[in-house]
ZAMIDO-682626 format. One line per 8 residues: their letters; for each residue x, y, z of C-alpha. Coordinates in steps of 0.05 Angstrom, whole numbers, plus 32768, in hexadecimal, padded with zeros to 4 digits. Layout:
// ZAMIDO-682626
a> X/Y/Z; ...
This chain:
// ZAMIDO-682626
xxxxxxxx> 820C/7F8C/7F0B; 8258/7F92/7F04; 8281/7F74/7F3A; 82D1/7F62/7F3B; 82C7/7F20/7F5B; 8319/7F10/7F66; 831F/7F50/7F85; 82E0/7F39/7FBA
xxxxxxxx> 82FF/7EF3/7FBC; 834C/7F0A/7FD2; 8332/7F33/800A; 8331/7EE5/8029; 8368/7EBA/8046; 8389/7E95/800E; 8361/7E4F/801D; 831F/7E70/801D
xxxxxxxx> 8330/7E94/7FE0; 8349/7E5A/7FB8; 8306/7E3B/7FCD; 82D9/7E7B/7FC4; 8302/7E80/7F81; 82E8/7E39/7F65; 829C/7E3F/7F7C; 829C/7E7E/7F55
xxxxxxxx> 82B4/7E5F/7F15; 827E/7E2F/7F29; 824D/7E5C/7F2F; 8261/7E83/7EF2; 8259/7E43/7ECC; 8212/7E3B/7ED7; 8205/7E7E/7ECA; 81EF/7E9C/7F07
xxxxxxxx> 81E2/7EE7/7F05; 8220/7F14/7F1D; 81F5/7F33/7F50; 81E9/7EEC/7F6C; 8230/7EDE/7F65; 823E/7F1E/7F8D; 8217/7F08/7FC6; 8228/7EC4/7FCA
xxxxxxxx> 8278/7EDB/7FCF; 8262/7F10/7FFF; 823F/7EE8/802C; 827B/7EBD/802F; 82B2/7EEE/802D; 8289/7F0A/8075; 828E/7ECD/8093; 82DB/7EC4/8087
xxxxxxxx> 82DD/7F04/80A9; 82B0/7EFC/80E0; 82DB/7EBA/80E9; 831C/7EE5/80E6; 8306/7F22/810B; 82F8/7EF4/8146; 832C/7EC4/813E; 8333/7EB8/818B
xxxxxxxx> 82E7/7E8B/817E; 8304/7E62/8145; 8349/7E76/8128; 8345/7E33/80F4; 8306/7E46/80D6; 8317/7E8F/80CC; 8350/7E6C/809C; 832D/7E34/807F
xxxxxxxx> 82E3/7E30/806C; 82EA/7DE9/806E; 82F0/7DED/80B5; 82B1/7E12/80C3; 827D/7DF8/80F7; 8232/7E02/8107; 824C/7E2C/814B; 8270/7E54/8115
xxxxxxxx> 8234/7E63/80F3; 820B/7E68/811D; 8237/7E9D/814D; 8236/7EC7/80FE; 81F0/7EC7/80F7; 81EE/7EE3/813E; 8213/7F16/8125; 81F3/7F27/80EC
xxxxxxxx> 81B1/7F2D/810B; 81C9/7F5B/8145; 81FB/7F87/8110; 81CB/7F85/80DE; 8188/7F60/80D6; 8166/7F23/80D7; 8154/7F2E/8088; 819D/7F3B/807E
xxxxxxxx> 81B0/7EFE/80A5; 8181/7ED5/808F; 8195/7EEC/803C; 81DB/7ED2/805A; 81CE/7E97/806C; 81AF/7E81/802C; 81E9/7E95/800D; 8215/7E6B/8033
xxxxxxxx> 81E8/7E2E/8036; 8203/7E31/7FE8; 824D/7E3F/7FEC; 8246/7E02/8024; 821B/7DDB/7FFB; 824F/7DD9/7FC4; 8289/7DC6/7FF2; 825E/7D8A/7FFB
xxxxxxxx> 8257/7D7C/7FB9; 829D/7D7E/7FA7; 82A7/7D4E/7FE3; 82CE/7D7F/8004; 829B/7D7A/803F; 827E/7D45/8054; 823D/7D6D/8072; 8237/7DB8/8073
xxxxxxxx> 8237/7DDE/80B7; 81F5/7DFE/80A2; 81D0/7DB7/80A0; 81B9/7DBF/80EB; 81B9/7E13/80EA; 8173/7E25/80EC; 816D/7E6B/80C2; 8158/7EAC/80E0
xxxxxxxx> 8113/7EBE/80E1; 8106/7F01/80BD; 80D3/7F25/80DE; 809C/7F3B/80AA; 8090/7F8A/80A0; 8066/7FAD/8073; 808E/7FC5/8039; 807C/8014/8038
xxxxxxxx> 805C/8022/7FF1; 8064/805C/7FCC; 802C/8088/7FB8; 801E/80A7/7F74; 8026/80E6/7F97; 806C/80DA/7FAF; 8082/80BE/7F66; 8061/80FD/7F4E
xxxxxxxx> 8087/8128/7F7B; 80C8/80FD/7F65; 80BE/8103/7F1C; 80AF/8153/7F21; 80FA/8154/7F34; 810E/8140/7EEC; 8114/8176/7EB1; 810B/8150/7E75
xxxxxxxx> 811C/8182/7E51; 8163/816B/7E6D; 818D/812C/7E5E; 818E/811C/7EAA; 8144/812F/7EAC; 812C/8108/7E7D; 8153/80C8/7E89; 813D/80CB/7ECF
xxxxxxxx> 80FB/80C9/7EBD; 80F4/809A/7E8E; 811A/8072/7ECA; 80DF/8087/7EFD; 80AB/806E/7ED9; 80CB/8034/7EBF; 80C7/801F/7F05; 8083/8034/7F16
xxxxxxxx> 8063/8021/7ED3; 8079/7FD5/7ED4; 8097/7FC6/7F1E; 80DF/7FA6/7F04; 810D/7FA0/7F30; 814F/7FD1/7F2E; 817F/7F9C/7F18; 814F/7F8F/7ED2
xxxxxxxx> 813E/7FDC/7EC8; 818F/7FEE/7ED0; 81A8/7FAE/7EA1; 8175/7FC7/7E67; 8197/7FCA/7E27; 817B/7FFF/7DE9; 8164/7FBF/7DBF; 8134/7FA6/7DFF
xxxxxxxx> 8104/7FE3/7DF2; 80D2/7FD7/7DBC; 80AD/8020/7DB0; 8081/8005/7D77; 8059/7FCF/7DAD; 8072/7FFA/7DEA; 808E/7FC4/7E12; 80D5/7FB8/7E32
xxxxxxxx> 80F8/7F78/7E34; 8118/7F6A/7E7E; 8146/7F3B/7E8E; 8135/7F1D/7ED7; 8159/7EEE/7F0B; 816A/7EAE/7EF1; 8178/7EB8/7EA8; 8121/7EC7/7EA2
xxxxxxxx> 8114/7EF4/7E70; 80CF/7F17/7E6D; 80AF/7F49/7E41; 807B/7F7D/7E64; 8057/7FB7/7E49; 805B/7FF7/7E58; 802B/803A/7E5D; 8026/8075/7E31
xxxxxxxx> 8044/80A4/7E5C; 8082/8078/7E6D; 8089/8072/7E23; 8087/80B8/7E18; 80C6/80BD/7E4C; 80DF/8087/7E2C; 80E2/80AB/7DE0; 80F5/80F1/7DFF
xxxxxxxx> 8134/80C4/7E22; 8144/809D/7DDA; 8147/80E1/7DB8; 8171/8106/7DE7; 819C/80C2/7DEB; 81A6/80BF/7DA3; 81D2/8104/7DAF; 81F8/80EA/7DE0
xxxxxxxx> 8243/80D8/7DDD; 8235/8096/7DFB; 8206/8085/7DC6; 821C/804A/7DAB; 821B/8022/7DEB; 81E8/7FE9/7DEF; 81D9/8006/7E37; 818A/8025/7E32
xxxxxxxx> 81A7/8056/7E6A; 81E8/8084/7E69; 820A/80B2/7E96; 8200/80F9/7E90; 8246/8109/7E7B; 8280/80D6/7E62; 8277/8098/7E3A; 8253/8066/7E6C
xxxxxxxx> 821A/804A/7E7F; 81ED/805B/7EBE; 81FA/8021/7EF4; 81C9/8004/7F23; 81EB/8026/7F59; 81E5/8064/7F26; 81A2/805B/7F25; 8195/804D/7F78
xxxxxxxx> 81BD/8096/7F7E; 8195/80BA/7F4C; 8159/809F/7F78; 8176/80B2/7FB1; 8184/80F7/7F9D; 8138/8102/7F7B; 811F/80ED/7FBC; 8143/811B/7FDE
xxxxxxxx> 812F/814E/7FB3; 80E1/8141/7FB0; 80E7/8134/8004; 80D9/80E7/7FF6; 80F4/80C0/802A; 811C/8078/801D; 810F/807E/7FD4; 8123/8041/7FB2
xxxxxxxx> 8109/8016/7F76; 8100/7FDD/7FA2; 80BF/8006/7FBB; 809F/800E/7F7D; 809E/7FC8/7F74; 8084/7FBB/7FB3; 8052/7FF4/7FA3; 803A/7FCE/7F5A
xxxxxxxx> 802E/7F96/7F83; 8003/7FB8/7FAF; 7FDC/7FD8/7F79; 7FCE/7F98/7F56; 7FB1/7F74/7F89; 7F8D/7FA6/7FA6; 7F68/7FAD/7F5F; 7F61/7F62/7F64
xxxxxxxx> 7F8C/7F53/7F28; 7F9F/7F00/7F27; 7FDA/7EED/7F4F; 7FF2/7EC2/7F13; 7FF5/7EF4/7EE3; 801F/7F2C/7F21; 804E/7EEC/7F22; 8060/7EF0/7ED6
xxxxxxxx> 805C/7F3B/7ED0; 808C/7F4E/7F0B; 80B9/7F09/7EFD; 80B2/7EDC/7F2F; 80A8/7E8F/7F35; 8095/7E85/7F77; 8053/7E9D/7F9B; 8076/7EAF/7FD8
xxxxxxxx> 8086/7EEA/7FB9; 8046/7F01/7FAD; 802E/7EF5/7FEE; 8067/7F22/800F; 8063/7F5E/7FDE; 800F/7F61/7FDF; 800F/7F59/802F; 8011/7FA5/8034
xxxxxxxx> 7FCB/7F9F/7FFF; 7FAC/7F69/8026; 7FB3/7F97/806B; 7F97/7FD3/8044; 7F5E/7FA8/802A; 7F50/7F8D/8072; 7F4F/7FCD/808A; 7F20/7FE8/804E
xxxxxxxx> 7EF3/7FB1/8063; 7EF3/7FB0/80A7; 7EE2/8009/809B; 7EA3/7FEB/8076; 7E80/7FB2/80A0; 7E8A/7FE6/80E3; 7E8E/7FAF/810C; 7E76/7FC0/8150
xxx> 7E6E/8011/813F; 7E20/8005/814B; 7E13/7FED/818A
């Protein structure tokens, strides 16, 4: 992901930029991913606003981060929950506990104003999965025998076939795509690099795509995925629109990449596969992740056997 971070960071009143300005060099310094970047300057840049928008509350803080307080906070995260959600609000706040966290640090604070904010608790839903119909219906959109057809496809499956997340399908690069061992090299929060394998049919997409890229103006870009016309690649917001329209077009509702994730999950542990082994193939290092993505498994399993035992069908 591709950001202009001074252009973010000057929407701000000069003291919060200068100070939004270091913790981004900061940040850039120990490598954090530019999407994470993003949302840690966003996060902030809403507050300043918030804070300015309703100066009458606190007029100081809305000028000077340093003069934040847990009412401040706490009156945002208000906010955010009724505005937006308590996911979003609660994504906010843990962005903030780090832009306040390194104020601290550069004993600029002496304590942050989130130390005594409890965060907002994120009610759990079921993540709706996608069925193989529905990616069927999706992928019968795409004429291969097209640039834009076959790209998009190879995309599709990409997603379906090995449950990455958009950020790591959209950043592949021509070089991460090994055809002779049919596996793709992704490149996943945190600097974590992981190889996974991938099925015959995706690699079929996957060699129609190369061939029909090889044509293309664009070809010598290091991007796996280019735009139909002009010489650039295909962003991840590229990708989230061609989604959007292919979902529109097969009469898929909320079609995103984020489901078929969730949906690879779901498949995996309803098979029973190890939980270990989901964690390394989908990139993740903590095993709260699994337990949120296979909920929507463990309710269809429960509900499988609960079908079976009949319990209380035979008196």
């Amino acid at each position: 992901m591709k950001f202009d971070a001074d252009r973010l960071i000057s929407r701000n009143p000069s003291m919060w930029a200068s100070f939004l300005r270091d913790w981004d060099r900061s940040l850039r310094a120990a490598d954090h991913p530019a999407t994470t970047r993003y949302n840690y300057l966003l996060a902030a840049t809403q507050l300043c606003g918030f804070l300015g928008t309703f100066g009458h509350i606190r007029s100081g803080a809305g000028q000077d981060p340093l003069a934040v307080t847990k009412a401040d906070i706490e009156r945002f995260q208000v906010w955010m929950i009724e505005t937006r959600s308590a996911s979003t609000a609660l994504n906010k706040h843990k962005s903030l506990q780090q832009f306040f966290s390194w104020l601290v640090a550069e004993e600029e604070l002496d304590v942050s104003p989130l130390a005594r904010v409890r965060q907002p608790r994120r009610k759990k839903k079921l993540i709706p999965i996608i069925g193989e119909d529905q990616t069927r219906k999706v992928l019968n959109t795409c004429d291969r025998r097209t640039f834009a057809g076959a790209r998009d496809e190879a995309i599709i499956r990409m997603f379906a076939n090995t449950g990455a997340r958009l950020s790591e399908v959209a950043d592949l690069e021509i070089h991460d795509i090994d055809m002779s061992l049919d596996t793709a090299l992704y490149h996943g929060k945190g600097g974590k690099d992981r190889r996974v394998r991938f099925g015959p049919k995706t690699g079929r997409a996957l060699s129609r795509y190369i061939r029909m890229r090889s044509q293309h103006r664009a070809a010598q870009l290091s991007h796996l995925w280019l735009a139909q016309k002009g010489a650039a690649h295909l962003s991840d917001n590229g990708i989230q629109m061609m989604l959007r329209r292919r979902g529109q077009a097969a009469d898929v509702e909320h079609l995103h990449a984020h489901r078929w994730r969730h949906t690879y999950a779901h498949e995996w542990k309803r098979a029973g596969g190890d939980t270990g082994d989901l964690m390394v193939v989908l990139g993740w290092s903590s095993d709260e992740m699994p337990r949120h993505y296979g909920a929507s498994a463990a309710a269809e399993r429960a509900q499988e056997t609960q079908a079976r035992l009949r319990i209380g069908e035979d008196v």
